[in-house]
C-alpha positions in Angstrom: 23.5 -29.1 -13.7 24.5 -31.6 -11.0 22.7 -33.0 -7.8 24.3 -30.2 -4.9 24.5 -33.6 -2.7 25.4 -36.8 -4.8 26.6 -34.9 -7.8 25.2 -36.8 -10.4 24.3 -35.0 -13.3 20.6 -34.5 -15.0 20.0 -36.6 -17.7 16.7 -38.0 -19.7 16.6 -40.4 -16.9 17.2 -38.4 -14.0 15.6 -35.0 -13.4 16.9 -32.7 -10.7 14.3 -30.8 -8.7 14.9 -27.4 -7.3 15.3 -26.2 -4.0 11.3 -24.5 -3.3 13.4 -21.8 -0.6 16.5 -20.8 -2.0 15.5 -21.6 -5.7 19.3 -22.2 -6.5 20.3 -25.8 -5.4 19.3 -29.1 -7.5 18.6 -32.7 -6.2 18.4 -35.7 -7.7 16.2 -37.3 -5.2 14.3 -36.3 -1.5 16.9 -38.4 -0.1 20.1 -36.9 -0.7 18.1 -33.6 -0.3 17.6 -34.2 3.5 21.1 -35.5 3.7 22.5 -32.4 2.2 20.3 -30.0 4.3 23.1 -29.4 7.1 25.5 -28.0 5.1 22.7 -26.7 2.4 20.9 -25.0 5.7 22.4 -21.8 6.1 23.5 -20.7 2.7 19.6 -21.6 1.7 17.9 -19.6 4.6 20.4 -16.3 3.1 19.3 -17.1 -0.2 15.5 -17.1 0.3 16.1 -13.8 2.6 17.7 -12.2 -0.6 14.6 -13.4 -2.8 12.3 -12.2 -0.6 13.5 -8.8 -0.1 14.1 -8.5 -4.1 10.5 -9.8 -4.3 9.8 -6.6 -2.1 12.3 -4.2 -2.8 12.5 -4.0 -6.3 12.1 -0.7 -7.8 9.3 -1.2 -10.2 9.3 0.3 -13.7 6.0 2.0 -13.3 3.0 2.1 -10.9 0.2 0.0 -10.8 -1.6 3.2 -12.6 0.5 2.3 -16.1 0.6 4.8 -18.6 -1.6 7.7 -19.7 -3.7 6.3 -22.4 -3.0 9.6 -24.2 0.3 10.6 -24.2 1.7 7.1 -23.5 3.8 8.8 -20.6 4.0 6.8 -17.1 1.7 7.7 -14.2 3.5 9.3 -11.1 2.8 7.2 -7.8 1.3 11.1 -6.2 -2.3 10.2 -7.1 -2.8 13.9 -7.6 -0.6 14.3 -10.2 -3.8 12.2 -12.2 -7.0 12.4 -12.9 -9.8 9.9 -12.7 -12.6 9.7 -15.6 -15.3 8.2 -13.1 -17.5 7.8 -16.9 -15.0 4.8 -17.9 -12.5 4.8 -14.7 -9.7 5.5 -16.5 -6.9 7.7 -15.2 -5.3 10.5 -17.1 -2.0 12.5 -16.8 -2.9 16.0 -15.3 -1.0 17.3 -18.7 -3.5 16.1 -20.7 -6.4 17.1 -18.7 -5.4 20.4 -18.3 -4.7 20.1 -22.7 -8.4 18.9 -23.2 -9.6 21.7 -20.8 -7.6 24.7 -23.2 -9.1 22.6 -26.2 -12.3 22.8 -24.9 -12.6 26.1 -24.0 -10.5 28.0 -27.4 -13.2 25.7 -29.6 -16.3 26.6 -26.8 -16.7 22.7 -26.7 -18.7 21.0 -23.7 -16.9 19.7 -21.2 -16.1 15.5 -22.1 -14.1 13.2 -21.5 -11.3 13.2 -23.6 -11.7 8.8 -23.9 -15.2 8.0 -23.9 -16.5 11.4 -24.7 -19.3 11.1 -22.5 -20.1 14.8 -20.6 -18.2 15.4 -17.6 -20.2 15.3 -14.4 -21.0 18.1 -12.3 -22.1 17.2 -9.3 -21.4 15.2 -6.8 -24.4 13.0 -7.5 -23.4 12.6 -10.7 -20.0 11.7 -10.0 -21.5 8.7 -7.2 -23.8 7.9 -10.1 -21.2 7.0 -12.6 -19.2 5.4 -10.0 -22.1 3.0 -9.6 -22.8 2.1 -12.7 -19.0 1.3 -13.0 -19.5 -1.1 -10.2 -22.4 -2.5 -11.8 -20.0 -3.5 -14.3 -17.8 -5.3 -11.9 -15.1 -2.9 -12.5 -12.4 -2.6 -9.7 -10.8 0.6 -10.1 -14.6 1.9 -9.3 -15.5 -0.2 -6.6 -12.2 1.0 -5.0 -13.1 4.2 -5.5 -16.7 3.5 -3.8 -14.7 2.1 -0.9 -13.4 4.9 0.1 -16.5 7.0 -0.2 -17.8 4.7 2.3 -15.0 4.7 4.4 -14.7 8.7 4.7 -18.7 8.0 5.5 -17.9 5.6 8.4 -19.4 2.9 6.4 -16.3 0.3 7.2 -18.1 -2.7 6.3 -19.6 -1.8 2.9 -15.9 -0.6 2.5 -14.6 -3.8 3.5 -17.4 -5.4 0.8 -16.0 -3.1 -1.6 -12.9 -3.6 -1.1 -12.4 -7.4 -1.2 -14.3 -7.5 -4.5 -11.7 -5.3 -5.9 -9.0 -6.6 -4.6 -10.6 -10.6 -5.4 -10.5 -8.9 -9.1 -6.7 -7.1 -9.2 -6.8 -4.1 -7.9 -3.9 -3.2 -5.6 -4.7 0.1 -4.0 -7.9 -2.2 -2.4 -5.7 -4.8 -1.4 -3.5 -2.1 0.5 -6.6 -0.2 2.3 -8.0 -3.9 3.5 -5.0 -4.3 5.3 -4.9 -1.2 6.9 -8.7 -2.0 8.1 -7.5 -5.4 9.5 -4.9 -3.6 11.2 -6.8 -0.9 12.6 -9.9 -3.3 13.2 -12.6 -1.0 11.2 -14.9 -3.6 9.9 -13.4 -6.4 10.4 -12.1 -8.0 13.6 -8.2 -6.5 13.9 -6.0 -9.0 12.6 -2.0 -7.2 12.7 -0.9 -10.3 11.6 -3.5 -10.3 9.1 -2.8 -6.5 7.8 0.9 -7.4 7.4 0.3 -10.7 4.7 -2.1 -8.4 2.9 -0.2 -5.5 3.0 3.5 -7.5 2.2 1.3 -9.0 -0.9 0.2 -5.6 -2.5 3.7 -4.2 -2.2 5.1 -7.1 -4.0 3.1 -5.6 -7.0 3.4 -2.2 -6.0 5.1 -0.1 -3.7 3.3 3.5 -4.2 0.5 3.1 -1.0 3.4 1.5 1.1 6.0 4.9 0.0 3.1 7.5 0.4 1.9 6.0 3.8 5.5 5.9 5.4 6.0 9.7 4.0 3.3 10.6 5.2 4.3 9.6 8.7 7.7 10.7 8.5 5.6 14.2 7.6 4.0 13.8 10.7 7.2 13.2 13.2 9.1 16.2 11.7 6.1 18.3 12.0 
């Protein structure tokens, strides 16, 4: 590898650094860097454009849901094609939820989940319970979940609470739903500029809320 300016190549003693934009060109020094930056300029802003939309782009191999822990089979994006275990927060395929329900009723079984094997809630109060006991233990996927009970509530600034602590800890689909509160300024003072960052950031690691919410529009012009 050689300096794109002076052309002098890396050695022990001389160690090219990288161009931060277009991640392609090497110098040797800041020097020849800024000398090299009028005929570097263009060809550098094209590359970055190209990283960024591969950064965005990229079809991923599987949604931020991952696998079914049972049958090891990917997760569609359609969040209704899975099921949630609010007892552990884990997400099943609805294949093997509907298998566990047959199993279930040929043997007479009670109703459990098919990971923890703790009893399936039945009502809805059970089903809030479990979520906050999850959230007790600081786990996102449940105060996501929580987030949006407060949200359909009207609650928007528990949601946002929820929300943030989800996303502070990983969890995409909160980083998504905070940007479309800055955007639509529930909860938080609207910030569009704000709500795009966010919302660029989540689908750099996944695409899924970003493709549902433009169908969903689309769906809405035809209609």
């Amino acid at each position: 590898m050689c300096c794109a300016c002076c052309g002098i190549a890396e050695g022990d003693d001389i160690k090219l650094k990288t161009c931060t934009a277009c991640k392609s060109a090497r110098y040797c020094s800041v020097k020849y860097q800024k000398e090299h930056r009028p005929q570097h300029k263009r060809a550098c802003k094209k590359r970055a454009a190209e990283l960024r939309d591969e950064l965005l782009f990229k079809q991923p191999e599987s949604t931020h849901y991952g696998d079914c822990p049972i049958c090891c089979l990917p997760l569609l994006i359609d969040e209704h094609k899975c099921l949630m275990m609010t007892c552990c927060s884990k997400r099943i395929c609805n294949g093997c939820d509907y298998a566990n329900q047959m199993r279930e009723l040929d043997g007479n079984l009670q109703q459990k989940c098919p990971l923890c094997r703790r009893l399936v809630p039945k009502t809805q109060e059970q089903v809030k319970m479990n979520n906050l006991k999850r959230v007790a233990a600081i786990d996102p996927v449940a105060m996501c979940q929580m987030g949006s009970i407060r949200f359909n509530d009207g609650d928007y600034d528990t949601a946002f609470e929820y929300w943030t602590k989800a996303t502070g800890l990983g969890d995409v689909g909160s980083h998504y739903n905070l940007s479309l509160l800055y955007k639509k300024g529930l909860g938080v003072e609207k910030d569009k500029k704000n709500s795009c960052v966010i919302s660029f950031g989540s689908g750099c690691h996944w695409r899924g809320p970003i493709i549902l919410q433009t169908r969903k529009m689309v769906g809405k012009r035809e209609q």
